[in-house]
N, C-alpha and C positions, 0 to 999 in steps of 0.2 A: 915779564909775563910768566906765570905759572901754568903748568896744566894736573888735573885730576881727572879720574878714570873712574868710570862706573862698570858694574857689570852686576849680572843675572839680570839685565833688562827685558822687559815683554817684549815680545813680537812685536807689538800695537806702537811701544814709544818711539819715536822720531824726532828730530832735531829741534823742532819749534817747539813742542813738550820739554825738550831737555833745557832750552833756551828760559824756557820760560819758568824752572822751576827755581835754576841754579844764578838765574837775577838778582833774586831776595837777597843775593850774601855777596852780590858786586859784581863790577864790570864785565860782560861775558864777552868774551871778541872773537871765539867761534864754538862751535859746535859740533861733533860728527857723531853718528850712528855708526857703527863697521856695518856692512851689507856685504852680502854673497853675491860675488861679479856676476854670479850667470842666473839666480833665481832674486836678485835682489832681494832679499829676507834678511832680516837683522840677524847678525849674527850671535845678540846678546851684549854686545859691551861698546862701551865709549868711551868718546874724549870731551874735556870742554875746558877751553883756556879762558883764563882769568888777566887781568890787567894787572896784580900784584898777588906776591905770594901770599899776603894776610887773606887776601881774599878768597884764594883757593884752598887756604888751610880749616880758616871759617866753613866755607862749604862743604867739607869733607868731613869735619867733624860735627856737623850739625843733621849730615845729610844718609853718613854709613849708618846700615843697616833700617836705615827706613824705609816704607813701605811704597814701593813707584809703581801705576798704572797692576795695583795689583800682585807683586813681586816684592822680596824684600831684596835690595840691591847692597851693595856694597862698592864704597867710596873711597877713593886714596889718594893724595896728593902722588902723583907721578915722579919717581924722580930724574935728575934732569942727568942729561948725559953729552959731555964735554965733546963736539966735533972735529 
């Protein structure tokens, strides 16, 4: 699994938006919006794991700097970090 990381997202976007955008470029097997523990508001950036790394490199490079829910976001494959 890989993950890549969005951020400058709108207030408005949410996990099924993100689900549904980062489909196009393969398997998504989860989702998150970061939200504010105590007003719940998005805090601007995310995660979304991919089932292989081609898939989440695809997505990143197809998806940085383009325009989401009004916002121009920016995309990065994440890198991974040994446990």
């Amino acid at each position: 699994m890989s993950k890549v990381s969005i951020g400058n997202l709108s207030w408005n976007t949410n996990n099924d938006s993100l689900r549904e955008l980062f489909s196009t470029y393969g398997e998504v097997v989860d989702t998150i919006v970061m939200r504010d523990a105590e007003t719940g508001r998005s805090r601007g950036f995310g995660f979304i794991t991919f089932s292989s790394e081609g898939e989440a490199a695809a997505a990143a490079e197809a998806l940085d700097r383009s325009e989401v829910d009004g916002r121009r976001v920016k995309v990065i494959v994440s890198d991974s970090r040994p446990l």
